[in-house]
VEXNU-694593 format. One record per residue (C-alpha): residue in one letter; x, y, z. Coordinates in steps of 0.05 Angstrom, whole numbers, plus 5000, padded with zeros to 4 digits. Layout:
BEGIN
AXYZ...
***
This chain:
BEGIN
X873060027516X870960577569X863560587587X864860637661X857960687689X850660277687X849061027716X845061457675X846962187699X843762897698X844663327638X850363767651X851164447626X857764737591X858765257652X856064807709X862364747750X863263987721X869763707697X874164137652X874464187585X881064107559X880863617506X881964007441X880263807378X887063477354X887763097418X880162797420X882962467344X889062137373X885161977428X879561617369X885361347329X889061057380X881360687412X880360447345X888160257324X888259797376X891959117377X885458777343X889658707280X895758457311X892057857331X886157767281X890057847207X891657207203X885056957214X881657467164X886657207116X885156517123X876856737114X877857157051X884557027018X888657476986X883458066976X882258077052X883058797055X877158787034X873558537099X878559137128X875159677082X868459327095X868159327166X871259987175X865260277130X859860047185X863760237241X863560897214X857760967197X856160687257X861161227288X856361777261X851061607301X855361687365X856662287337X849962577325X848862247401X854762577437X853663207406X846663247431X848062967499X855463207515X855462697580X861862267608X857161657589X856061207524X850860707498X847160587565X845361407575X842961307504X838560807506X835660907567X834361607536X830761407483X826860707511X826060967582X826260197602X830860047655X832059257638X834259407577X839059847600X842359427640X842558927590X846059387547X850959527605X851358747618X852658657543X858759187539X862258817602X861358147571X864158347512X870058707552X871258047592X871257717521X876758177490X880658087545X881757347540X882057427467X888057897472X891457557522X891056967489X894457317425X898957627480X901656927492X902756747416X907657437407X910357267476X913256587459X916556827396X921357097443X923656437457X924056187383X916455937401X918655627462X917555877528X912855777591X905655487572X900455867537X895655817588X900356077643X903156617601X896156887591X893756727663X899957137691X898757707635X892757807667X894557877738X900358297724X894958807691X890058667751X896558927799X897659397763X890959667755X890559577835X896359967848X894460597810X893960707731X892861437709X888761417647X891162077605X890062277541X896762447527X898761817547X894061467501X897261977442X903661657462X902060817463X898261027391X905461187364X908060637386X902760127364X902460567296X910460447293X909359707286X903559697225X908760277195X914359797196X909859257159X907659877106X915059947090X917359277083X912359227028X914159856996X921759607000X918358926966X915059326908X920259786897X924659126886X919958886840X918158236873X909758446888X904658056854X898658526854X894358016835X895157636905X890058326923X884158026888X884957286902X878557056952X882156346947X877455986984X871855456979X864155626967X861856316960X866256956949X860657446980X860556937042X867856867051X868057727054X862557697105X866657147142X872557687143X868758227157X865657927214X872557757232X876358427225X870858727263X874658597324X879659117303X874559517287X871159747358X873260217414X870860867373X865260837422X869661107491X869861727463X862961877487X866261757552X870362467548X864562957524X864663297580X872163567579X871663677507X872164317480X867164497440X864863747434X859864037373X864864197328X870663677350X866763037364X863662967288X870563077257X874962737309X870362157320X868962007241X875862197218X879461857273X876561207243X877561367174X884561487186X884860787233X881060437163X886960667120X891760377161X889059837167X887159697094X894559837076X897459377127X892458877105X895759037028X901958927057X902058337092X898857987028X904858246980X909658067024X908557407057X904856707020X897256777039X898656107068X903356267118X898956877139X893056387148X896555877189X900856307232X898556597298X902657247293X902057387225X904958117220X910757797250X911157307198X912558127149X918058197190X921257497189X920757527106X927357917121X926558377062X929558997093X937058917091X936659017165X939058417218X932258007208X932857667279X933158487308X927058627269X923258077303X925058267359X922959027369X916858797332X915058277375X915958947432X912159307391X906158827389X906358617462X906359317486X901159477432X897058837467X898559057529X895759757523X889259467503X888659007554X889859457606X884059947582X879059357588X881559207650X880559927673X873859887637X870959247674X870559477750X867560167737X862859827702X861559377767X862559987810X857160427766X852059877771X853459747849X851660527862X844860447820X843259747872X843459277803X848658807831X851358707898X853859347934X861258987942X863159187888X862159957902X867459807949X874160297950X880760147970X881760698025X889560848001X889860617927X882560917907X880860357862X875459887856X879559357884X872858817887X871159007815X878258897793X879058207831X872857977803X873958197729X880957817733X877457137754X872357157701X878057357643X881456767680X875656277674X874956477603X882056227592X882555697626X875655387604X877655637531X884155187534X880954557570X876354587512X881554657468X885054047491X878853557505X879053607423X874454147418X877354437359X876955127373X882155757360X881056127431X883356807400X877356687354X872956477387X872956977446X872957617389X867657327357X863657317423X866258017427X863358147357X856457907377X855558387442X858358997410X853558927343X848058817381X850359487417X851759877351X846059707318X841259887379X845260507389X843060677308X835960487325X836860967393X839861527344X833561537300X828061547347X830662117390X829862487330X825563167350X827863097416X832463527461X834663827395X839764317391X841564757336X849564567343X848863847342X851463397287X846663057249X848062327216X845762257148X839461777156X840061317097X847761237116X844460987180X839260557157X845660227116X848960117176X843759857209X842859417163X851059227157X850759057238X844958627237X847458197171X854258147207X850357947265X847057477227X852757137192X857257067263X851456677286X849256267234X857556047216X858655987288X851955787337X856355527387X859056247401X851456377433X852855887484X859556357513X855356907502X849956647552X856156397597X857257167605X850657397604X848356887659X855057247701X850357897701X844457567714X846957267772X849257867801X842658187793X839757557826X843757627889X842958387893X835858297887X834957767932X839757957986X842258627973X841059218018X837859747970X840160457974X846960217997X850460367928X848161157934X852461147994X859460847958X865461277957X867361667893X872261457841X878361877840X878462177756X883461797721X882162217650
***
């Protein structure tokens, strides 16, 4: 997740002296692929198992349908206003209302802060299996994930594309191993097929899907930050529709295999109970390969693959702050530069506290007997913000229609929309209605933006944020 900026800027010609374009085609796709093929289904499978059952690639194929739909309408966006912004340009574009802007912006860092805890709590699960499921506490293996990533971030993190071609091997490496093992598994004969359409669960079928769906959404998101690199695209008119919509296509499959996989391969039980579940492929030692090896460079695999993820919404979370301190919307701290490092060092050690607090309120929950799965939890609150996002970004799509239209811009196919409109909002729908206590975190997060606003408002200096310091590029 990239949107870096509550700032809405100035249309930019192609020639205007901006930043280069040097993004081709091919590398704008990896860049998609490896946004969407995050470490969502490292952590989440499991889960979406336990929702659905055996046919849970189904809430895979599902959700990957809306978000590309959804995808198209970024498309037809970006393509009309090549900008190095995202939702918040959009909207404000088309609803010219400033509160709702930020709220949009507000939204996108809650949900950041969100699926940061969530990752670092699945972070912690991968981590112990190091130490046969021993090791240091949870909590602190989270807490100190975190800072590590914070330091790091501090220090100096160069954000390439190339870079981000390179950690999309290697989290691709890991759902390839799980592909193979189940080929290995057929090819021996031992694959029940019918384990694909078992929804083995209580109540209704369609429900149970939509449980998954809302679920596997997680995995789902980060198509979006490719808005953030219009502007050293080449040719973003061309490269944006095909990169953007076949990045996630590509992502879908992969993630619809995997999901096949892991169901022919390991009891739907285990998958359901287990909180590394593509691990549990692995341990099935059906490769004649040293099983305890395997788990091993998989359990690398998925903590780097974490680990990448993290650190891009860590990277994410500060700008944010930074963008909205320039526009006087919070306080003008957190415009604030380290003179030596160039990052937004207040940003940063504020983003690290409230992914802290997350945790550790998420765990004292968890053991006053609240009964809640943190990893859950915190990606369904994730979930909520980002289809509330999506589906505003489909409504934002639509009614700029007829304006600042240009004849090389892509253009979505309008009942496709209105369908995933309408897939957003009923996901919405069923996240809140299975889970109203997710609302409550929600408002948590919200009320951390609205309190920021409060104190800028109140006791801010307006016009200060005009004045901050430039971020150094880090794309």
């Amino acid at each position: 997740m990239a949107e870096s900026t509550a700032t809405v800027p100035p249309t930019a010609d192609d020639d205007d002296g901006g930043l280069k374009r040097s993004i081709t085609g091919a590398q704008l796709f990896f860049y998609t692929l490896g946004d969407v093929l995050g470490s969502g289904i490292y952590v989440l499978i499991g889960l979406v198992a336990a929702a659905v059952g055996g046919a849970f690639w189904i809430a895979f194929a599902a959700g990957v349908t809306v978000a590309a739909i959804t995808g198209s309408a970024y498309a037809e966006l970006v393509t009309k206003y090549p900008q190095a912004a995202g939702s918040s340009l959009y909207v404000q574009k088309a609803f010219r209302n400033r509160p709702l802007t930020f709220l949009v912006t507000v939204s996108f860092l809650a949900a950041s802060f969100a699926a940061s805890g969530s990752l670092a709590t699945g972070f912690a699960s991968y981590f112990s299996e190091l130490f046969d499921g021993g090791g240091p506490p949870a909590l602190i293996v989270s807490l100190l994930f975190v800072a590590i990533l914070v330091l790091i971030n501090f220090i100096g993190i160069t954000e390439s594309v190339v870079m981000n071609m390179l950690m999309t091997f290697i989290e691709l490496s890991g759902l390839l191993i799980v592909i193979i093992i189940a080929i290995y598994h057929i090819a021996q004969g031992n694959a029940d097929f019918g384990t694909l359409t078992d929804i083995s669960v209580s109540g209704n079928p369609g429900l149970a899907v939509l449980a998954g769906v809302a679920l596997s959404f997680f995995a789902m998101t980060g198509f979006e930050n490719t808005a953030n690199v219009a502007e050293e695209t080449i040719d973003p008119y061309k490269a944006f529709p095909r990169s953007l919509i076949g990045g996630m296509v590509v992502a879908g499959l992969v993630y619809v295999l995997v999901s096949m996989a892991a169901a022919l391969t390991v009891p739907i039980d285990t998958l359901a109970e287990s909180d590394v579940a593509l691990l549990e492929v692995v341990k099935q030692g059906i490769l004649p390969f040293s099983t305890e090896l395997m788990t091993t460079i998989f359990t690398i695999i998925a903590l780097v693959a974490i680990t990448n993820t993290t650190l891009v919404t860590l990277v994410t979370q500060p700008r944010i702050l930074y963008g909205m301190a320039r526009e006087d919307v919070v306080p003008g701290v957190f415009a604030k530069i380290h003179p030596t490092r160039r990052s937004p060092w207040v940003g940063l050690l504020f983003s690290g506290l409230v992914v802290g607090a997350l945790l550790v309120t998420g765990y004292a929950v968890t053991a006053a007997g609240g009964g809640i799965d943190l990893v859950n939890r915190l990606a369904l609150v994730t979930v909520v913000f980002l289809l509330l996002i999506y589906a505003l970004v489909i409504v934002t799509c639509l009614k700029l229609r007829g304006q600042d239209e240009d004849e090389r811009a892509f253009r979505a196919n309008t009942p496709l929309l209105l369908l995933g409109l309408v897939g957003n909002l009923a996901i919405l729908y069923y996240v809140i209605y299975d889970d109203p206590t997710s609302l409550l975190w929600c408002a948590g997060l919200l009320a951390v933006g609205g309190a920021l606003f409060l104190a800028e408002h109140f006791f801010g200096s307006r016009g200060t944020g005009a004045t901050a310091p430039e971020l150094e590029k880090e794309i």
